[in-house]
N, CA, C and O atoms as a GROMACS GRO file, in nm:
protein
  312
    1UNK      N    1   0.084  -0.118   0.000
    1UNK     CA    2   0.000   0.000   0.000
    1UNK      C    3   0.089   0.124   0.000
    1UNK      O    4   0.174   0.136   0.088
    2UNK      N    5   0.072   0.228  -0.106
    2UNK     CA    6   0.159   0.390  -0.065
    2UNK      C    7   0.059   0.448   0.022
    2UNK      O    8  -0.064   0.453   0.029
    3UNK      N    9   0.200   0.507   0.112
    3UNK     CA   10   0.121   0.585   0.229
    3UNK      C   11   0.180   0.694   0.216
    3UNK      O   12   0.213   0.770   0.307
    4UNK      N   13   0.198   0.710   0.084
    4UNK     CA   14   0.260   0.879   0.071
    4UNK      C   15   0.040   0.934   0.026
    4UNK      O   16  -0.061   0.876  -0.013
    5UNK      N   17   0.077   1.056   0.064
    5UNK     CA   18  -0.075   1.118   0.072
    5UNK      C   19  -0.076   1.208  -0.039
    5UNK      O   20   0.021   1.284  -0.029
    6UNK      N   21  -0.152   1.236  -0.155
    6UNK     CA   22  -0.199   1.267  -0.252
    6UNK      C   23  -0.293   1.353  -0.210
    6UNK      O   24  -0.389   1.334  -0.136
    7UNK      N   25  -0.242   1.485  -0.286
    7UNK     CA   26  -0.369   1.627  -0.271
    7UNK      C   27  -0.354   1.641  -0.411
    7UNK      O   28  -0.274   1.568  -0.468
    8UNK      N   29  -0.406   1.708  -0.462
    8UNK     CA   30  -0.454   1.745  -0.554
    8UNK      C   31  -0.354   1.902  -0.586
    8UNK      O   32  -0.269   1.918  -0.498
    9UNK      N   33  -0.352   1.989  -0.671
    9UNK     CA   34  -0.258   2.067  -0.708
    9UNK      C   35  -0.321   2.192  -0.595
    9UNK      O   36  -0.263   2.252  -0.505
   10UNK      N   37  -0.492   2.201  -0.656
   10UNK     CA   38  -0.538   2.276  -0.683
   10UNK      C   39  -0.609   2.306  -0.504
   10UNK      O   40  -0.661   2.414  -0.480
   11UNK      N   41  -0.599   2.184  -0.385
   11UNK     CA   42  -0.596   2.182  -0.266
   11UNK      C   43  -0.445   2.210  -0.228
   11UNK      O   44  -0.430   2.313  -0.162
   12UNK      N   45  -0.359   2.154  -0.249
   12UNK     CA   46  -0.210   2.181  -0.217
   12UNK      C   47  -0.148   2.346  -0.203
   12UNK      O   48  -0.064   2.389  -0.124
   13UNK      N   49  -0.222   2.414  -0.307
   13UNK     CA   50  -0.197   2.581  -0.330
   13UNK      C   51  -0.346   2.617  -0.233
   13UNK      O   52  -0.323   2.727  -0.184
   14UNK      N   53  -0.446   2.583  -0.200
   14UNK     CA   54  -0.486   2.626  -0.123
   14UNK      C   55  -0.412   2.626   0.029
   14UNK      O   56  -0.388   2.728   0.093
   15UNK      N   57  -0.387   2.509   0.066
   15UNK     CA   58  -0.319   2.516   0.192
   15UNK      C   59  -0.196   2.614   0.215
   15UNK      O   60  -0.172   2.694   0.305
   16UNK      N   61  -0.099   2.566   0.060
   16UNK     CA   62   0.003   2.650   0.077
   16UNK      C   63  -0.030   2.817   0.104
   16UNK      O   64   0.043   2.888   0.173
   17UNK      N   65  -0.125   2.853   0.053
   17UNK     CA   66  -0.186   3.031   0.090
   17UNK      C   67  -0.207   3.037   0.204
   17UNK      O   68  -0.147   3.128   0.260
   18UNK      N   69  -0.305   2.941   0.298
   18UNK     CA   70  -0.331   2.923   0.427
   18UNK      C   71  -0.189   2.926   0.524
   18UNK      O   72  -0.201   2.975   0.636
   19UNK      N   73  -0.079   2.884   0.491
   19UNK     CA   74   0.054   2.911   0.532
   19UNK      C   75   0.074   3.077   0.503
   19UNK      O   76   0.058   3.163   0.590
   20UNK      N   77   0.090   3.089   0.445
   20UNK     CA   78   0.162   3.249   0.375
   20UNK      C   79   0.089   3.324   0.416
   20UNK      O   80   0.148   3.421   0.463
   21UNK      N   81  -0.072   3.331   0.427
   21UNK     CA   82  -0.150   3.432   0.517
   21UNK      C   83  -0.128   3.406   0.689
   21UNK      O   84  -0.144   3.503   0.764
   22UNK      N   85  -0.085   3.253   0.753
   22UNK     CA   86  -0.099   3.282   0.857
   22UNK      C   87   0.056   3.358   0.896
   22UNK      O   88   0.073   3.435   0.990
   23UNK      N   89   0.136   3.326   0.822
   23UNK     CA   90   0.283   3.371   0.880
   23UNK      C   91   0.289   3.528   0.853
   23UNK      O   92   0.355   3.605   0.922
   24UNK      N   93   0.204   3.567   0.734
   24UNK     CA   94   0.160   3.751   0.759
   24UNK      C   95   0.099   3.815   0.851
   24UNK      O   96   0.120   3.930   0.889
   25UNK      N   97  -0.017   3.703   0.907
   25UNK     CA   98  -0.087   3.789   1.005
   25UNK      C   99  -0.048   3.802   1.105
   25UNK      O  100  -0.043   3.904   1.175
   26UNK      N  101   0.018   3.608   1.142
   26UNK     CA  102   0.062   3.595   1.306
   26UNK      C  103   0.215   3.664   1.299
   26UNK      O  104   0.285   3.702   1.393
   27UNK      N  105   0.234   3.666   1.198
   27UNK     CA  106   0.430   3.686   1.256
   27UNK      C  107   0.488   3.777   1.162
   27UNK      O  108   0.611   3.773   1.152
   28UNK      N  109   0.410   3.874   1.078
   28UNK     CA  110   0.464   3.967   1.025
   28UNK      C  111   0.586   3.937   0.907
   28UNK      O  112   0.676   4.010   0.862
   29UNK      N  113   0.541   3.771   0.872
   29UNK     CA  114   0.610   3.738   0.806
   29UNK      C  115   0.584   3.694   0.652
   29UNK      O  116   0.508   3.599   0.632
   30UNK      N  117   0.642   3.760   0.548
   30UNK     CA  118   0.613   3.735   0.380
   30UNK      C  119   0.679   3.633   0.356
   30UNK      O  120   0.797   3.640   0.323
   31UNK      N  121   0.593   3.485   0.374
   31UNK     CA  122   0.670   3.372   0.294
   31UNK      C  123   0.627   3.384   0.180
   31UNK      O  124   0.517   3.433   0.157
   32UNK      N  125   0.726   3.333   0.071
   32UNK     CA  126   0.732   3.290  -0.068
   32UNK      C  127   0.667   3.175  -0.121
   32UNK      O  128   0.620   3.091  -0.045
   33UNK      N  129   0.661   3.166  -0.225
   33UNK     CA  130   0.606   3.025  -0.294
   33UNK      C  131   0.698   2.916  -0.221
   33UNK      O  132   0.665   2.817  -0.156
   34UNK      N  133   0.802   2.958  -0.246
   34UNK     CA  134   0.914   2.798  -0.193
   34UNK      C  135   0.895   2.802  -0.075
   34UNK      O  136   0.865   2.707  -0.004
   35UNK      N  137   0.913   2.927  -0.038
   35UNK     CA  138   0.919   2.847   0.176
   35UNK      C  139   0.815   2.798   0.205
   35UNK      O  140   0.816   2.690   0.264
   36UNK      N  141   0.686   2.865   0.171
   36UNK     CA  142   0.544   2.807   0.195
   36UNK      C  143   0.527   2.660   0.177
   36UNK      O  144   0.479   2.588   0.264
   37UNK      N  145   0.574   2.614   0.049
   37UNK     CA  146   0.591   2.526  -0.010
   37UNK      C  147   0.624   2.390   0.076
   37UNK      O  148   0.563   2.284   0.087
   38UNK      N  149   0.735   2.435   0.128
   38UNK     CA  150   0.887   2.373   0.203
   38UNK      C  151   0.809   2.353   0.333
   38UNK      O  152   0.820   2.238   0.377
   39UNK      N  153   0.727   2.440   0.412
   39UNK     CA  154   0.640   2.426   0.520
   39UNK      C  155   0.550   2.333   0.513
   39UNK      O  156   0.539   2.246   0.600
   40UNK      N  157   0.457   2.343   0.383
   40UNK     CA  158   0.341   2.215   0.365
   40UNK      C  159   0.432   2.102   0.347
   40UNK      O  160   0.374   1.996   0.372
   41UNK      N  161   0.524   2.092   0.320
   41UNK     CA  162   0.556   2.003   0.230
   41UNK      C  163   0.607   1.890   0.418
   41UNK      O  164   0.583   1.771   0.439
   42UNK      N  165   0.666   1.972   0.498
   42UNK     CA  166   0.699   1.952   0.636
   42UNK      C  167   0.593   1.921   0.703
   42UNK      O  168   0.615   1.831   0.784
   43UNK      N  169   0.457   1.971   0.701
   43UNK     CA  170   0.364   1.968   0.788
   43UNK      C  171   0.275   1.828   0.719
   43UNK      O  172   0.225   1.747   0.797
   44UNK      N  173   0.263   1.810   0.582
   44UNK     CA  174   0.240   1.682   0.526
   44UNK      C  175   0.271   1.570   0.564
   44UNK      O  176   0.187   1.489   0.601
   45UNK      N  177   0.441   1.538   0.560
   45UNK     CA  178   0.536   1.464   0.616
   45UNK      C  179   0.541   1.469   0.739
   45UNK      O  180   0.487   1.365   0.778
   46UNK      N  181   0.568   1.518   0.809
   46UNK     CA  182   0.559   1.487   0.974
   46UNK      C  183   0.433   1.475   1.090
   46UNK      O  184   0.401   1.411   1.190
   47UNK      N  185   0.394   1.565   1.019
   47UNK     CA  186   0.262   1.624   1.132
   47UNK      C  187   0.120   1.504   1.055
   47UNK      O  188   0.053   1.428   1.124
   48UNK      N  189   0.106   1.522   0.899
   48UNK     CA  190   0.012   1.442   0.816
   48UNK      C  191  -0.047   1.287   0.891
   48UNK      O  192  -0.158   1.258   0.936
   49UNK      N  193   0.079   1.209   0.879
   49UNK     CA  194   0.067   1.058   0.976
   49UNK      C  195   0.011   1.072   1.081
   49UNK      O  196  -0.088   1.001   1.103
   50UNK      N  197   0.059   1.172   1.184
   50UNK     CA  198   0.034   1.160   1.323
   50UNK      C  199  -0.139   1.181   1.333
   50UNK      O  200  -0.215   1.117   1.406
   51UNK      N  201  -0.167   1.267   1.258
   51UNK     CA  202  -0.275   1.370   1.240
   51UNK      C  203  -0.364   1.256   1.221
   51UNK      O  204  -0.442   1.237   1.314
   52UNK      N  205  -0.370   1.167   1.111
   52UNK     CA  206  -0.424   1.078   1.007
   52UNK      C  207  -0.432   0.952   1.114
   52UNK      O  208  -0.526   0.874   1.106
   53UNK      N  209  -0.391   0.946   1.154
   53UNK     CA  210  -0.358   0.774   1.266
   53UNK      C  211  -0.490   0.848   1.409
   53UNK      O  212  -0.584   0.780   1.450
   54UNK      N  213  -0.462   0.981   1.453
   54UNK     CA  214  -0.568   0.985   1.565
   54UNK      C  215  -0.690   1.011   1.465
   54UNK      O  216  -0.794   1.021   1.530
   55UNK      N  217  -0.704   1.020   1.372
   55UNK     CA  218  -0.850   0.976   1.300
   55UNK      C  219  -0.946   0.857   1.309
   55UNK      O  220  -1.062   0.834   1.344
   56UNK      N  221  -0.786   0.763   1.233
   56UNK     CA  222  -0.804   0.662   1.238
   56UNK      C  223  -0.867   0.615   1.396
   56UNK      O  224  -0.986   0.588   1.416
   57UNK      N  225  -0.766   0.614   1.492
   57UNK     CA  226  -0.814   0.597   1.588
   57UNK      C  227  -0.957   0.631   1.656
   57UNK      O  228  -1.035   0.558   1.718
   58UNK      N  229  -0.962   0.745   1.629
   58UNK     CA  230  -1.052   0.793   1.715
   58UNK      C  231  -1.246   0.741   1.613
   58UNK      O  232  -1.348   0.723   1.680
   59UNK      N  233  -1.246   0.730   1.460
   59UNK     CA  234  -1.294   0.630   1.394
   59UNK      C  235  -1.305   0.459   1.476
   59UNK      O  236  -1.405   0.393   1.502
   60UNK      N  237  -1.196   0.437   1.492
   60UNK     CA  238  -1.252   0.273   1.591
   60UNK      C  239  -1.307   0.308   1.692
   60UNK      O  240  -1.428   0.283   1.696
   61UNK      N  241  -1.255   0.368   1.794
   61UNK     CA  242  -1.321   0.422   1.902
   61UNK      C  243  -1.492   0.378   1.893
   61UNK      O  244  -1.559   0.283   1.934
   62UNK      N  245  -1.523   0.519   1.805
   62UNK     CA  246  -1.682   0.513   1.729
   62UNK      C  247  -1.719   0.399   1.703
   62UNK      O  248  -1.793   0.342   1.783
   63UNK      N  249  -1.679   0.337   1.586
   63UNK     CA  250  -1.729   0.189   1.532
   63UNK      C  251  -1.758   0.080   1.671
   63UNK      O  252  -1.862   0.026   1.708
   64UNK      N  253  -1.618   0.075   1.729
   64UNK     CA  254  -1.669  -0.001   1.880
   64UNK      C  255  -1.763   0.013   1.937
   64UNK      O  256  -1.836  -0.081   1.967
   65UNK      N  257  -1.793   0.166   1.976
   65UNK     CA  258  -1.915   0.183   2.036
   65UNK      C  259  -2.045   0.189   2.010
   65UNK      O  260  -2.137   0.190   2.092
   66UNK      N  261  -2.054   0.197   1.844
   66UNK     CA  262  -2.190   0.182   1.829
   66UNK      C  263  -2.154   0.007   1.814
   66UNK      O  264  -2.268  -0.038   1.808
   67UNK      N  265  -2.074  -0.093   1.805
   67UNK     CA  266  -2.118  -0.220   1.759
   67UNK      C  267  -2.128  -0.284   1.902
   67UNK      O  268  -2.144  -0.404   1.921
   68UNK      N  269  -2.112  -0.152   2.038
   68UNK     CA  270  -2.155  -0.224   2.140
   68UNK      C  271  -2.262  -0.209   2.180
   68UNK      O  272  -2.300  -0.285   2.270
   69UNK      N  273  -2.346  -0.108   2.133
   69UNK     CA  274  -2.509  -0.057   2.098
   69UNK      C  275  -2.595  -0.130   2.035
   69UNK      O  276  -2.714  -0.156   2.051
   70UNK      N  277  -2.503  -0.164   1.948
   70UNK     CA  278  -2.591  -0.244   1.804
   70UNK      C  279  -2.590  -0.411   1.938
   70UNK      O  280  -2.702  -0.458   1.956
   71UNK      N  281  -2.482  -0.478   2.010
   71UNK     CA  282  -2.509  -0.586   2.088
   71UNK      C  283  -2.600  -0.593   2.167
   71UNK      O  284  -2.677  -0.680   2.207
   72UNK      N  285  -2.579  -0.477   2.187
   72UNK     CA  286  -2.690  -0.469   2.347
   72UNK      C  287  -2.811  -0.458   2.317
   72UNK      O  288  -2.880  -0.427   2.414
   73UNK      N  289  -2.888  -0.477   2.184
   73UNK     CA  290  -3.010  -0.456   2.104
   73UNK      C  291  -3.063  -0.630   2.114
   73UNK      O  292  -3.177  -0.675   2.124
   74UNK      N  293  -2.910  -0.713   2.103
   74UNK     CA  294  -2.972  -0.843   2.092
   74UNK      C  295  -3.073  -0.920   2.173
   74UNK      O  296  -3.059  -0.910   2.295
   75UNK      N  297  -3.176  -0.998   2.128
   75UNK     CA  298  -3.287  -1.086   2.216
   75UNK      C  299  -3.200  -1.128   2.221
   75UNK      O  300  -3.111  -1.098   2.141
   76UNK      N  301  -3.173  -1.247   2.349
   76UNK     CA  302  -3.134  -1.362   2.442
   76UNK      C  303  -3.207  -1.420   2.452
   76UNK      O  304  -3.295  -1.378   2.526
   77UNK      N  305  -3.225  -1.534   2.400
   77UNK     CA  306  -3.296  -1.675   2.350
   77UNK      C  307  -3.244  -1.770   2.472
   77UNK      O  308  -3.174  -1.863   2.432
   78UNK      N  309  -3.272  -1.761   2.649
   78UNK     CA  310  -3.229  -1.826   2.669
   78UNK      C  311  -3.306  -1.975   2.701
   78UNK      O  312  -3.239  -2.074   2.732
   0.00000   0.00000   0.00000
């Protein structure tokens, strides 16, 4: 299975703006296409997995609990 993560161009330049506006507002700072870039490209790779796995997780969590809802529905035929 690739677990490299696939955006799209046209989401990828959205995020990357979402970088470049927050480093103007919060920190008075004008990133470029490349550094912006170089940031998503960091926050994809490192932060992406971690991010993506408590999904995952927190998805079973859910599923468990409703399939312990959905048990507790069962007649007992005893």
């Amino acid at each position: 299975m690739n677990n490299k993560l696939i955006i799209s161009k046209e989401k990828r330049e959205e995020m990357r703006m979402k970088i470049v506006n927050y480093f103007l507002s919060e920190r008075d700072e004008d990133l470029g296409e490349l550094a912006s870039g170089l940031v998503l490209d960091f926050f994809i790779e490192e932060l992406g997995p971690i991010i993506y796995n408590q999904g995952i997780e927190d998805a079973q969590i859910y599923m468990r609990d409703k399939l312990d809802d959905l048990y507790a529905l069962q007649i007992k035929n005893d």
